[in-house]
C-alpha positions in Angstrom: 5.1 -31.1 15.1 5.7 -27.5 14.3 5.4 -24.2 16.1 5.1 -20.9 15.3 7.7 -18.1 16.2 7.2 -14.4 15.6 10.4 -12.5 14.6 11.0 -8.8 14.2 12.9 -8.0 10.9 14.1 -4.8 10.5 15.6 -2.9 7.6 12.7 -4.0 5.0 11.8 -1.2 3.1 9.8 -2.5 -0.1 8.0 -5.5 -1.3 11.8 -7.1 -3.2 13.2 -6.7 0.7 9.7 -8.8 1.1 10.0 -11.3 -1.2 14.1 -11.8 -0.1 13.5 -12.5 3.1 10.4 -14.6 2.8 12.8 -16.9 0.2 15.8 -16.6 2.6 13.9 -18.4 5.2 11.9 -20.6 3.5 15.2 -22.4 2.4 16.3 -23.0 5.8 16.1 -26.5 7.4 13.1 -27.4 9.4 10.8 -24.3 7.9 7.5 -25.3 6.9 5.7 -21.7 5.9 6.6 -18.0 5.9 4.5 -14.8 6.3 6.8 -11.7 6.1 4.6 -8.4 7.0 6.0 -5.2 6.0 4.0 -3.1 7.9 4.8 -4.4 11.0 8.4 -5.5 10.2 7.6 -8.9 11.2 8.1 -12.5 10.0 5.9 -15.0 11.0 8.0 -19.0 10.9 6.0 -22.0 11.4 8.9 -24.3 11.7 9.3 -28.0 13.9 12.7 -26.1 14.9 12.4 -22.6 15.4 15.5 -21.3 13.2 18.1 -19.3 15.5 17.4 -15.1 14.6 21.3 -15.6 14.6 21.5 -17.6 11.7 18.8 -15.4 9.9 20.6 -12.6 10.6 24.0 -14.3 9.0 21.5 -15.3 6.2 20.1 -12.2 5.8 23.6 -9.9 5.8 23.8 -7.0 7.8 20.8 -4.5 6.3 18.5 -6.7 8.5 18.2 -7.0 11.7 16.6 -9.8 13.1 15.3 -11.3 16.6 12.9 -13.3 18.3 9.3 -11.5 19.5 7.0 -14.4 20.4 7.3 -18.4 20.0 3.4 -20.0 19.8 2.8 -22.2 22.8 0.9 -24.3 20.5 2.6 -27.1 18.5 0.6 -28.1 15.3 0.9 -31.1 13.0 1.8 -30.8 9.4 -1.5 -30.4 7.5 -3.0 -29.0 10.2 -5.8 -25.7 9.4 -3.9 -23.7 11.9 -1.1 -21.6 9.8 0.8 -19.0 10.4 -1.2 -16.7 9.0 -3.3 -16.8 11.7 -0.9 -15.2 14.1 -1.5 -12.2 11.8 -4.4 -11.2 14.3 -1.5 -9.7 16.5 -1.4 -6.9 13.7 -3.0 -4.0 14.5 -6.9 -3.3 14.2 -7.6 -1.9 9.7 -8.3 1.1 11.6 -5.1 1.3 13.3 -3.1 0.4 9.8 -4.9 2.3 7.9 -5.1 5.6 9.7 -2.6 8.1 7.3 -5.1 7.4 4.6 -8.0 7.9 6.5 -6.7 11.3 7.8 -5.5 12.4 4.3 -9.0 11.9 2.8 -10.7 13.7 6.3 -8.2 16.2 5.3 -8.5 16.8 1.9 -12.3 16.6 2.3 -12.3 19.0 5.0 -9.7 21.7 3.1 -11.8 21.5 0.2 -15.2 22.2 2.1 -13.6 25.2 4.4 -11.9 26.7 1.1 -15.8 26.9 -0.4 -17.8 27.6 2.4 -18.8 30.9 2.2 -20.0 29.8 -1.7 -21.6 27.1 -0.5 -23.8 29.6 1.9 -24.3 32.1 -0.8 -25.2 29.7 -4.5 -25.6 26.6 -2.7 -24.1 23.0 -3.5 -25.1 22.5 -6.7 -23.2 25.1 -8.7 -20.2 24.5 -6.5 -19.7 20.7 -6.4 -17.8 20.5 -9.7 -15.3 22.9 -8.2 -14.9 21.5 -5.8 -14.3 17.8 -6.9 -11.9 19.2 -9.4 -9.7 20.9 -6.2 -10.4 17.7 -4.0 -8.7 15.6 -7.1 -5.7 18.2 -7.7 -4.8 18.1 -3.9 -4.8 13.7 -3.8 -3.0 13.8 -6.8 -0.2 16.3 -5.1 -0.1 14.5 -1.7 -0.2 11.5 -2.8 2.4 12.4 -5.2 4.2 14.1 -2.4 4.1 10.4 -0.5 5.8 8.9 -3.9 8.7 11.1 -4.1 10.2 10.2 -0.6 11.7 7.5 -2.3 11.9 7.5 -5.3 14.1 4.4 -5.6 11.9 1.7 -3.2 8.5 3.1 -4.8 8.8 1.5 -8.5 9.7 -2.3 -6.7 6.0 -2.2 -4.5 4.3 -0.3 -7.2 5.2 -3.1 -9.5 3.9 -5.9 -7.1 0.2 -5.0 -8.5 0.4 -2.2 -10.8 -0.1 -4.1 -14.5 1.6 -1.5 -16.5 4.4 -1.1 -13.7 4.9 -4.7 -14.1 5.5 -4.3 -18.1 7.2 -1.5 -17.5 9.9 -0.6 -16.0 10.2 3.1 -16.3 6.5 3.6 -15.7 6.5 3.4 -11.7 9.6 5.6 -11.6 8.2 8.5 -13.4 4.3 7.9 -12.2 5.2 10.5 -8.9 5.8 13.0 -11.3 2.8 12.6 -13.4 0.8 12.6 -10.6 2.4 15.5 -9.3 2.0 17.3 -13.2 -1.8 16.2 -13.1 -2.4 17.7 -9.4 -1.0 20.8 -10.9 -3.0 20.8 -14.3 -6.2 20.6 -12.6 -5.5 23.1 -9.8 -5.0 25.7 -13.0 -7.5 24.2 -14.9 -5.4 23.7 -17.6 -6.5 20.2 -20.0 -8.9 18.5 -17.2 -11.0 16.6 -19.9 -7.6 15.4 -20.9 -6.6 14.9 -17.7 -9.6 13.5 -16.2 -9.3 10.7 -19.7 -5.6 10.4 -17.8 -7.1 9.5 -14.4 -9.3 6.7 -16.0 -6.4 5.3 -17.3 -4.1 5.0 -14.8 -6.5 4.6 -12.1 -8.4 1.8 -13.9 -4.7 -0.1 -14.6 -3.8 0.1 -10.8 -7.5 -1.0 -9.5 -7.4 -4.0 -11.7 -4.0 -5.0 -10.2 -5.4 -4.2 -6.4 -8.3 -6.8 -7.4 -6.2 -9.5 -8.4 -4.3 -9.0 -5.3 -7.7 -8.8 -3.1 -8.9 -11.9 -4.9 -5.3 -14.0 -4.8 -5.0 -12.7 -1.2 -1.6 -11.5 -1.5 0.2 -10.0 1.8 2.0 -6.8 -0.2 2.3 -3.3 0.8 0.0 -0.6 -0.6 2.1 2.1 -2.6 -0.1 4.6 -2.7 1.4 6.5 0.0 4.8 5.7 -0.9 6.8 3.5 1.0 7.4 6.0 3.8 4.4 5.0 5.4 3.9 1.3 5.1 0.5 0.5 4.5 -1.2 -3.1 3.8 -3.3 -3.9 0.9 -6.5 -3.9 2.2 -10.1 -2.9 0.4 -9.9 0.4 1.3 -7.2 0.7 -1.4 -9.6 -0.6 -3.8 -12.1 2.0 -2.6 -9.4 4.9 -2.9 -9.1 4.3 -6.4 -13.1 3.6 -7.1 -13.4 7.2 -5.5 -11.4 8.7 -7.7 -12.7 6.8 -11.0 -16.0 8.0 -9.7 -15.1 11.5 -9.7 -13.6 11.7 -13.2 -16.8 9.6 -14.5 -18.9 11.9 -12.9 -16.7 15.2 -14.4 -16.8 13.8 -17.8 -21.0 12.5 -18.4 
């Protein structure tokens, strides 16, 4: 019979910190499955023993610090439906997880729309609207960018987890702050957006592919987008962050 025991794991910082302590654990005795979640620094161990957060902690090394949260009251049988990734419903609400990128976009939306509202009053929306997407693009690309560049060294290991060209590419998720950053810039001058808008479809399209895969395989990986300051699941509203972008640049360019 196994139970489940919820452990808080502290120390993670990217999706390799991840990925060692999800194989740490899975080698110990006893351990049947592992769910390590970033976001809420918490490992989820459906074990017939529940391993000591001592010994995971010796395991581990000192970076991490572990200890027990919550031990299921329910035993289950080997091959039983009920895993441990059902325990995940302790997480907090999408909402709740998702809430820096939800205020960025209100943000960004709202900035834009105050910075062209007495336009908007005198021409209408029509004439404005390309303006304005342009702006709205510039300033994503700069905060996000912003995001990126908090660490520069964890970003590049969770960009690669689902970014193809990242994967194949070493040096591509270390210097991809910085051309966000340059392409944020470009378009607030107007200098090259045809070029850079070609750019956006690019990148864009590469990562969107990779947040699909994930969506479909139903991988439990952090979403780089913001960094990995603010640790964010993978959730659809990635996907949807990136389709409103490739919208805009479609929608600049035909």
């Amino acid at each position: 019979m196994n139970t489940t025991t919820i452990y808080s794991v502290e120390g993670m910082t990217c999706m390799g910190c991840v990925a060692h302590v999800k194989k740490t654990i899975e080698a110990m005795e006893g351990v049947a499955h592992v769910i390590v979640d970033l976001p809420l620094n918490r490992a989820f161990i459906q074990a017939n023993v529940p391993p000591n957060a001592a010994d995971i902690q010796k395991l581990l090394g000192k970076k991490y610090g572990v200890a027990i949260l919550v031990q299921d009251p329910i035993a289950v049988s080997k091959g039983d439906s009920h895993s441990v990734s059902d325990h995940l419903n302790i997480a907090d609400s999408p909402w709740n997880q998702l809430k820096p990128l939800y205020l960025i976009f209100g943000f960004l939306i709202g900035g834009v729309f105050l910075a062209y509202f007495s336009e908007l009053l005198v021409v209408g929306f029509d004439p404005v609207w390309p303006e304005m997407m342009i702006d709205f693009m510039a300033l994503f690309y700069m905060v996000f960018a912003f995001f990126k560049l908090l660490d520069l060294k964890g970003f590049p290991q969770s960009f690669a987890m689902y970014d193809p060209i990242a994967k194949r590419l070493s040096f591509y998720g270390k210097i991809y702050p910085f051309i966000e950053l340059g392409l944020g810039i470009l378009l607030l001058m107007r200098i090259g957006v045809t070029q850079v808008l070609l750019i956006t479809l690019i990148i864009l399209g590469a990562t969107t592919i990779g947040v699909v895969q994930s969506l479909l395989n139903k991988r439990q990986i952090q979403c780089a987008c913001l960094g990995t300051a603010l640790k964010l699941p993978m959730t659809q509203a990635t996907f949807i962050e990136n389709a409103i972008m490739i919208a805009m640049a479609l929608a600049m360019l035909f």
